[in-house]
N, C-alpha and C positions, 0 to 999 in steps of 0.2 A: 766615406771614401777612405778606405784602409790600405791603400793601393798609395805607393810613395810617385807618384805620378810627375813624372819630372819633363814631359813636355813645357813648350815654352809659351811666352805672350809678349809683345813687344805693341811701345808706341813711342809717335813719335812727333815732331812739333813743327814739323816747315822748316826748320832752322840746321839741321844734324844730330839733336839733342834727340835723346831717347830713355825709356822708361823700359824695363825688361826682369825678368823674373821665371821663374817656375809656376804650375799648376800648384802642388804641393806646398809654395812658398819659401823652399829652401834656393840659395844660391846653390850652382852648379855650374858657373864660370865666372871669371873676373869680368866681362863681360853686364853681367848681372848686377842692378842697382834703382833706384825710383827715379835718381835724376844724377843722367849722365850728361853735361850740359854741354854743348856746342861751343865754346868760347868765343873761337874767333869763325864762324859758320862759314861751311858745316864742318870745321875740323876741330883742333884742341878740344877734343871730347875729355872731361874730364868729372869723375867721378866724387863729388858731393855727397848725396844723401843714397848710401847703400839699403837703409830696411829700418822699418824700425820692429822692436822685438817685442811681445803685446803679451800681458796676462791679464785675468778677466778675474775679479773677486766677487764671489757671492753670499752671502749669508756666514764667509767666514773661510770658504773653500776659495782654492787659488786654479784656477785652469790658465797652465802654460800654452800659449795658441801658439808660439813661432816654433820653426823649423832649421836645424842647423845639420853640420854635417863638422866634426871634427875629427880628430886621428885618423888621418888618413882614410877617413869615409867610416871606421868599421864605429866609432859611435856617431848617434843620431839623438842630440839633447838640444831644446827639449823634442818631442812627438805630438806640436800641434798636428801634424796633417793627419793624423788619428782621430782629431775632431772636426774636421772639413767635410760638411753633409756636401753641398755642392760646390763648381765653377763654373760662372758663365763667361764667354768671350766679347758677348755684342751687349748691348753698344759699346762698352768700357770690360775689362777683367771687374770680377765681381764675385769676391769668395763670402760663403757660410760656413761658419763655426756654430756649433750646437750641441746641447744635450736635450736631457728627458724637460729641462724647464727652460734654457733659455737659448738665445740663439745673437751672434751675432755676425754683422752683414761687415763686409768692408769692399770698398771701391777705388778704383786707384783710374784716372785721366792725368792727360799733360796737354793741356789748352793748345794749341795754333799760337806760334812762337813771333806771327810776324802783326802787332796788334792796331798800328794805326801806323800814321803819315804826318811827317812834320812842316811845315813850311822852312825853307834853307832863305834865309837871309842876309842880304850881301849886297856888293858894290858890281860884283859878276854874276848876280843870280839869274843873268839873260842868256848866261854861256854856260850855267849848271844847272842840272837837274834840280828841278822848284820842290822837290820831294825826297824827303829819305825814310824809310822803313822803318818802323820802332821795334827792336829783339826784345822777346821777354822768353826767359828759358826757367818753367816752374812744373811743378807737378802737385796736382790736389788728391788728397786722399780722405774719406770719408767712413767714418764706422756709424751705424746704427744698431742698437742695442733691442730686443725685445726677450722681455721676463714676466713672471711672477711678482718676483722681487727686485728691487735696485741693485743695481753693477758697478763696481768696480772699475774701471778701465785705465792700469799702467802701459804707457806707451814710450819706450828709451829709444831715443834715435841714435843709429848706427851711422858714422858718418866718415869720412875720408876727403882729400883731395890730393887726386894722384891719374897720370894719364890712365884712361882707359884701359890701354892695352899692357897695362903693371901692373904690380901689387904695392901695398901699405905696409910698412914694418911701423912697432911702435920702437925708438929710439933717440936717442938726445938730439937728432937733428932734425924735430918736428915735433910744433907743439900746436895745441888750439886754444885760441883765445874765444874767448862767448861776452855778450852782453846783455844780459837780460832786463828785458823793457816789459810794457802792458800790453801780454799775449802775446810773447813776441822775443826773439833770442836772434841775436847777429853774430854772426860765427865767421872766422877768417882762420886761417893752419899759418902757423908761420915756422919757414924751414929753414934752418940757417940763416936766421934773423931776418930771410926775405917774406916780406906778406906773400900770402896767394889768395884765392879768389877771393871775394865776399860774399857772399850768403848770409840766407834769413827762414829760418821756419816761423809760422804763422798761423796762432789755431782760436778757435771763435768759444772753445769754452775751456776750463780748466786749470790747476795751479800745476806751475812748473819749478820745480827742484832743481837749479845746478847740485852736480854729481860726478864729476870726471873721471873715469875711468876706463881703460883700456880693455876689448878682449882679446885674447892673443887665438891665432893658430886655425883660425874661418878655412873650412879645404874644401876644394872646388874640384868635383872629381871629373867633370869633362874636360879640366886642364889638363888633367892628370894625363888623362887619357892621348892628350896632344903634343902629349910630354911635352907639355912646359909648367911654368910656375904653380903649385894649388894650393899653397899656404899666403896667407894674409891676417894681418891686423887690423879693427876698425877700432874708433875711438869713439867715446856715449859721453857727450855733456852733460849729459842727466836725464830727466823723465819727467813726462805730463802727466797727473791722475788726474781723472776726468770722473766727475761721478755723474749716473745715470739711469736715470729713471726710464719702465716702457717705454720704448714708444721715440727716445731722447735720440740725438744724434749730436757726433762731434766732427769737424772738418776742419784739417792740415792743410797748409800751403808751405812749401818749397820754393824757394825763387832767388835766382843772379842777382845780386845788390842790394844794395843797404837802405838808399833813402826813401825812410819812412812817411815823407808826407807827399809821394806819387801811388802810395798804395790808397787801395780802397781796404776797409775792416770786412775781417773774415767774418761770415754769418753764418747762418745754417741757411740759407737760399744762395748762396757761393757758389756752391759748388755744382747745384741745379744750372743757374744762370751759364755758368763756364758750360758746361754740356751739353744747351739751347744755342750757345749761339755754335757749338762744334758741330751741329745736327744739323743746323740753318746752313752752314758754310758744305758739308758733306753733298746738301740739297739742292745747294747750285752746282756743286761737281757732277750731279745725277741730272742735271736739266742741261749741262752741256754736251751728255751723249747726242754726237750725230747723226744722221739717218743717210750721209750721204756714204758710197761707197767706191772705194776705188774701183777704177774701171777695168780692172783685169779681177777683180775677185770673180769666185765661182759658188753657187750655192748651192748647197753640199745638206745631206738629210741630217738628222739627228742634233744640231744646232741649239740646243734650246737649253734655259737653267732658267730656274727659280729664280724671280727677283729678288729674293734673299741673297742665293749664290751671286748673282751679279750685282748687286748692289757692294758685298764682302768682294768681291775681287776688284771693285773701281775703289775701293777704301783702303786695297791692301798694295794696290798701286799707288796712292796718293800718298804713301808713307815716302816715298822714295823720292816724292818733287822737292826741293830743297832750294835754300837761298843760298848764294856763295856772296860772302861781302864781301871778299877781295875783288871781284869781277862787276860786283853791283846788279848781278843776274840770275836767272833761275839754273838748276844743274838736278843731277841727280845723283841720288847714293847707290853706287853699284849692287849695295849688298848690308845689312846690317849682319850680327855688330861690329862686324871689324873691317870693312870698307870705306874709302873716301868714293869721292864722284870720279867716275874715268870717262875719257873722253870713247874709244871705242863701245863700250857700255852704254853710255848715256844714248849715243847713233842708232845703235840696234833696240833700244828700248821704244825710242820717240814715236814709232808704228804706234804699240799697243797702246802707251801711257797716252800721250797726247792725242793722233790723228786718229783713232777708234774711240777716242772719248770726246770727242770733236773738241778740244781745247789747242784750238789750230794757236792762237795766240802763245802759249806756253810751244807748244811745236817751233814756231818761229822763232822765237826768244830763243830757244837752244840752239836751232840752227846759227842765229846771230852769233852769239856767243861764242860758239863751239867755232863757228868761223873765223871772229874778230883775229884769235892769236894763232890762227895758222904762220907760218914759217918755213922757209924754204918749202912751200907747196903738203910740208905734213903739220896737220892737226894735234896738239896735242891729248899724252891718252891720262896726263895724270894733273893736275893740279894740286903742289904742295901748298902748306899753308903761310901765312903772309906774306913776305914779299921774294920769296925763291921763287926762280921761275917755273916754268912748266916742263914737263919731259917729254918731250918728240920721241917715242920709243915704239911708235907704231905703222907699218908699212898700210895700214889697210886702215885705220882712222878716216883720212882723209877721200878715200874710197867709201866706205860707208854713209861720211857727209853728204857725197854727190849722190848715192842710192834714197837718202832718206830726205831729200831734198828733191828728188824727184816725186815720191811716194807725195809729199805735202803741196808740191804744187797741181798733181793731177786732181787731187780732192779738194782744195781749196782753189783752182786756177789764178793763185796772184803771180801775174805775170811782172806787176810792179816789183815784187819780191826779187823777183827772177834776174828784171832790169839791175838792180841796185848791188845782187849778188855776181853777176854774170865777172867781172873784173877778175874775184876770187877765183870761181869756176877756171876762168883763161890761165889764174896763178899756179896751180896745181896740175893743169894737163899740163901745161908747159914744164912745171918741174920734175912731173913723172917720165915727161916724155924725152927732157935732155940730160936729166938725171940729177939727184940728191944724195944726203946723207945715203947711208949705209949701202952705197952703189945701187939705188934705186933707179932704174933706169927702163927704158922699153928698148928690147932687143930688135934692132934693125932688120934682120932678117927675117924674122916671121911678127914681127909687130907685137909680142906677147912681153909681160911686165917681170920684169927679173931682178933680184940682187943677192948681192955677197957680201957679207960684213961676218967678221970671224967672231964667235965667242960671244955673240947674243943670236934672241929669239927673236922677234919684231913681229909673225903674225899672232895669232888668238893663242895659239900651243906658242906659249912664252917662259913657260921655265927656263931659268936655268938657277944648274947645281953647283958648286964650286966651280965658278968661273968657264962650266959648259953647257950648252939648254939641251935640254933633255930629246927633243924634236925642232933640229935645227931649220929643217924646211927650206933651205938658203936652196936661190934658183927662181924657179917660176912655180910654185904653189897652186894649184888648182881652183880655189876658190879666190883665191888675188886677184887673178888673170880674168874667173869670170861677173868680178866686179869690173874689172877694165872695160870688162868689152860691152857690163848692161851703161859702165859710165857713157864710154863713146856713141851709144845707142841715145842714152836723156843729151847729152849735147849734141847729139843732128837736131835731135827732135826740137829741143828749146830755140837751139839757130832759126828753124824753119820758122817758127811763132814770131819770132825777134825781126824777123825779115818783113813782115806781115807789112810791121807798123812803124818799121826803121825807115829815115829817110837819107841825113846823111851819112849813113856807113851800113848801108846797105848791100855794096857791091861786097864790103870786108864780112858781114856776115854771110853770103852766098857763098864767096870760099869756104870760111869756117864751117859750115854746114856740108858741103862737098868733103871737104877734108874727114872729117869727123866720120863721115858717110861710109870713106873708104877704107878708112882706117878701122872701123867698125867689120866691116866685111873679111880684110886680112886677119883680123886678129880671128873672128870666126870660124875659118878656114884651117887655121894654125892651132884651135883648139881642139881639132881632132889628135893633137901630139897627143892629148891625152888619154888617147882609148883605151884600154888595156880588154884587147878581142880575150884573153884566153881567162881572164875572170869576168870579164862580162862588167868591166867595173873603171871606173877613172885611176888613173896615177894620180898619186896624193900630190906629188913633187917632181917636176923637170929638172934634176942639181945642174951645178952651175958647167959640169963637164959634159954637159945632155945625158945624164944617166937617168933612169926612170923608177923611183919607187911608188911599188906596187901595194905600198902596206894601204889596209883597207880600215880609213879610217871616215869620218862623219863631212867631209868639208867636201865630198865628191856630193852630198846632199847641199849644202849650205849653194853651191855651185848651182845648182837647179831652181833652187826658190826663187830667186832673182826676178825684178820685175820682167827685164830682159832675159831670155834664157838665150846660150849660145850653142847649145848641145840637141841633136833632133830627137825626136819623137822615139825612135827602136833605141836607142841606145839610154837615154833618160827612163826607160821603163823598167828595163832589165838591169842598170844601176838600184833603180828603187826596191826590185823585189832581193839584191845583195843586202842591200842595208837593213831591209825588213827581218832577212833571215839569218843574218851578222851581229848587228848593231841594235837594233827596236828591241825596246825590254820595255813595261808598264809607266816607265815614267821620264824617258828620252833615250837617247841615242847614248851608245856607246862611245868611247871615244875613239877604242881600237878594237878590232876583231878578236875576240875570245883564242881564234887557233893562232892568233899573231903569238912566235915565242915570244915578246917582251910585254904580253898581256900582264895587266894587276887587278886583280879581281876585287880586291878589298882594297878602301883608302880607309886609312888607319894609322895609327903608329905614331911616332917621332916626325919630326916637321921634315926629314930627307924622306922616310920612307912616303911620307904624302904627297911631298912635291914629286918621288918617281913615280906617285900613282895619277899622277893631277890630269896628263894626258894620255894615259896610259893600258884605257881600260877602263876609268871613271866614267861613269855614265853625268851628264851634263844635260839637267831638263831642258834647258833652254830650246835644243835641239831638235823638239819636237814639232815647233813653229814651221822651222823650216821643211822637215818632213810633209807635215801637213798641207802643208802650201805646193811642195812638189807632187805629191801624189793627185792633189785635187787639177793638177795643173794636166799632167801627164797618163791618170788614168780618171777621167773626171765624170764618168759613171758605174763605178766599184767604187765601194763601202771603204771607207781608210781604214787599214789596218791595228786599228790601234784604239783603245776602249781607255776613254777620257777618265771615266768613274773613280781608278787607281789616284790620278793625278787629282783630281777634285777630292776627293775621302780625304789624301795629303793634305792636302790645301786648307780643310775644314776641323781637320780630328788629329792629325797628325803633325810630329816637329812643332811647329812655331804656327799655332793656329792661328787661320789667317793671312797666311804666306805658303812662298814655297821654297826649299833646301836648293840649291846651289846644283847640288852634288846627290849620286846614288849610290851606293856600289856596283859596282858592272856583274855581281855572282848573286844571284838568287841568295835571300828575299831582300836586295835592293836597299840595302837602309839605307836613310837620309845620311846626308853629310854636308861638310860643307859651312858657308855663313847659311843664317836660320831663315834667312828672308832674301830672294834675287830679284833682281831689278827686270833683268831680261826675261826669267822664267816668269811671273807673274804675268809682265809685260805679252808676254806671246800667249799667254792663256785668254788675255784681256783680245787681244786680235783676231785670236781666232773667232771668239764666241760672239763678237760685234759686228761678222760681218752678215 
């Protein structure tokens, strides 16, 4: 492999903690490390054990295996990936080093972060949870050695602690302290005389050398690229020599905390055992696929993957389910590596991730959840970490709830669910309907979902740039409104069931079911504001003065997928074949039409030039879902236009294998962009191919 091959690989642990890297084994963003660990889950991601740097001695000769990138990219010392015969992805990353006599293998996993249950013990243990989760945030790495002759193997670990999304300078306000034990080194940074984390590497053979020394000047050139930070420091406590015979193997452990007698001793069957029961746990996620199907799906030719390929996408989904301990619940990660969990993210995911992998439980749980802390009728879309509260920043969150709350009860029918949620449900029509935050309100005169709040964004195109968003959308938005109206459409429907088996407030739910009815109906009627006869296409946006833009962007699709659709038959058709000949490029929708003047073809550049390209032209996989869903809906015997193969190749060979990029360019040939792995885009590949 003479090919500096700087695609990527990424794992991760339940918990927000993630393991991330190149093919070639060079960093290529700060971003990139073995164990980036979750602290307080899934957030305080904080970077530990960057790499460790590997030479291989034989008979006298020295092979440099590691891969760096300093001066500004233009040196590359040493040129391990010059000796990198292969990489594999599945089941774990899994590189060979070789020459003419010997060869060696290395492996890198990061165990399932959430490892058992403790019994809570108490005087109120009747009114708390009898169970609390045990975190373990560690990463195993494993080299096997095969030769002629015996090996060598110096292994210095590169190590740091520092957020995530920073870099390391070496400087008198950071030091590290080590203790070296049998097999065994406890390591804690301390900065301005404050401790920070604790840590421990953990290895089953070999003599370890304290060594302290600093490398300076690590450059990261798709920082670079992002124009931000690409210089960093790491700091080497010293080095393992491992000697090795054919045939021999050594295995590292990385792991959060110090005390030495909860651990088990590293062996060489470790590292197997850690990977048996990953396969075991992956096996039950494969025996949870359901067979039941929602009751509007349509069955559509060409459907079919390799139980390879779909095995690799319920694995590349399951990276994204996460624990959040401040909440005590399941959530998801919008996006590695630079995402927390968002509340409209996690709604539009819950389809693919959970109800198409029948893990209706995990679906509920976030329903719960994502419910528990609604407020004034909206949802929140962001969960900071500890105890700052949450940010209500999104007009369509709580809309989305109600959409993916019906999606779960029609496939699972718990009506009990329904019963216990139904209070909620009442809380949020009522707030949308008399109005909230950011003059969220329903327009009396045509029944349709409107607001105005100056100098932010609130629906999905949420930039903003110095103190203005890029696509303000303020008004009645198109795809808002036809969440409104599939909402009022699941609450006739649920009333009706409700009525079935109600007895004292039965008279109150036959109103509420009439109401819901009719108001359903107006709003339907009123969505024709949105026609736009002379493109053949929806108004993006009603502003708040009834002025109508016409700009031709993706959410007049988003509008149509809807379990409900409020738009007829002629007019949803002739939307779709605009979008197809607008917007559809090989691996989603556009965000804006190519002839719109404030198109951006390329997301690139400095952090402004990207946020003006973010809805602007970016093409957004995700968007293909809903595509899909309307075309099968609207022309539902015609071939979709649109050849998956592109998206799958991605998925497999491309970017972050195993996942899929965020973002495309909107200009031919579409490069990836974006975070390396999306929650949604995954998520909707998972949906489409399961039904």
């Amino acid at each position: 492999m003479k090919k500096l091959d700087r695609r990527e690989w990424l794992l991760t642990n339940g918990l927000g903690s993630m393991s991330s890297g190149t093919i070639c084994d060079a960093r290529t963003r700060s971003y990139h490390g073995w164990l980036i660990a979750a602290l307080e889950p899934p957030g305080s991601r904080t970077l530990l054990l960057s790499h460790f740097d590997a030479s291989l001695e034989i008979a006298g000769k020295i092979w440099a295996l590691s891969t760096n990138f300093w001066d500004g990219g233009k040196t590359i010392d040493p040129l391990g990936y010059q000796l990198l015969r292969s990489f594999e992805i599945n089941p774990i990353p899994t590189w060979i080093w070789g020459s003419e006599d010997w060869q060696l293998t290395r492996a890198i996993q990061m165990p399932y972060g959430i490892e058992k249950k403790q019994e809570v013990k108490g005087e109120r243990q009747e009114k708390i949870s009898p169970t609390i989760p045990q975190f373990c945030h560690r990463v195993m790495v494993k080299y096997r050695y095969e030769g002629s002759k015996s090996g060598i193997l110096r292994l210095r670990p590169l190590i740091g602690d520092r957020n995530f999304h920073k870099q390391q300078f070496a400087d008198d306000t950071i030091q590290f302290s080590q203790l070296v034990s049998n097999q065994r080194i406890y390591l804690q940074s301390i900065r301005q005389g404050k401790p920070g984390t604790p840590w421990q590497l953990h290895w089953s053979d070999g003599n370890y050398r304290p060594d302290g020394l600093w490398y300076w000047n690590y450059y990261y050139p798709e920082e670079n690229k992002r124009g931000l930070g690409d210089r960093e420091d790491l700091y080497s406590p010293g080095y393992l020599t491992v000697m090795l015979q054919p045939g021999e193997t050594v295995t590292i452990e990385a792991r959060v905390g110090c005390p030495e007698n909860t651990i088990t001793k590293i062996t060489s069957q470790s590292f197997e055992q850690a990977l048996l029961n990953e396969e075991t746990r992956q096996k039950q996620l494969l025996n949870q696929k359901s067979k039941v199907k929602s009751q509007n799906s349509l069955t559509t030719p060409n459907k079919t993957l390799s139980n390879k390929t779909w095995h690799q996408l319920l694995q590349g989904g399951d990276r994204f389910i996460t624990y959040r301990a401040s909440i005590g619940s399941p959530t998801v990660i919008a996006g590695y590596p630079w995402f927390n969990d968002w509340g409209r993210d996690t709604l539009i995911s819950i389809p693919g991730l959970a109800l198409a992998t029948g893990r209706f439980t995990l679906a509920k749980g976030l329903l719960k959840t994502f419910g528990s802390y609604c407020k004034n009728g909206l949802i929140p879309n962001t969960f900071p970490n500890g105890s700052i509260q949450p940010i209500y920043n999104s007009i369509n969150a709580s809309l989305w709830w109600l959409e993916t709350l019906g999606l779960y009860l029609e496939i699972t029918q718990d009506w009990d669910f329904l019963l216990q949620q139904y209070p909620l449900v009442r809380k949020i029509y009522k707030a949308y309907t008399a109005g909230t935050h950011y003059q969220i309100q329903v327009d009396a005169t045509d029944g349709l979902l409107t607001w105005n709040a100056p100098n932010v964004a609130i629906t999905w195109m949420d930039v903003v740039l110095d103190g203005k968003p890029i696509t303000p959308r303020r008004g009645k938005p198109v795809e808002i409104n036809a969440l409104w109206y599939s909402a009022l459409c699941w609450l006739s429907q649920w009333t009706e069931k409700m009525v079935i088996g109600a007895v004292s407030d039965r008279i109150r739910l036959m109103h509420h079911s009439q109401h819901y009815t009719q108001q359903a109906e107006k709003v339907k009627a009123s969505l024709q504001k949105f026609w736009h006869p002379e493109f053949n296409y929806l108004y993006d946006t009603i502003e708040p003065d009834d002025r109508r833009d016409g700009t031709i962007r993706p959410n007049a699709i988003i509008a149509l997928s809807l379990y409900h659709c409020g738009f007829p038959k002629e007019q949803a058709r002739q939307v779709l074949q605009v979008a197809r000949d607008r917007l559809l490029t090989p691996y989603g929708l556009r965000s804006l039409d190519p002839g719109d003047p404030n198109y951006i073809g390329k997301y690139n550049g400095n952090p402004t030039h990207r946020d003006r390209a973010y809805h602007q032209g970016t093409v957004w996989s995700w968007l293909i879902g809903p595509f899909s869903r309307a075309w099968q809906r609207f022309y539902p015997t015609e071939a979709l236009p649109f050849d998956w193969q592109p998206l799958l190749d991605h998925f497999q060979q491309e970017a972050c294998l195993g996942s899929i990029s965020q973002l495309f360019d909107g200009d031919s040939p579409h490069n990836p962009q974006g975070a390396i792995a999306h929650a949604v885009s995954v998520a909707e590949l998972i949906r489409y191919f399961s039904q």
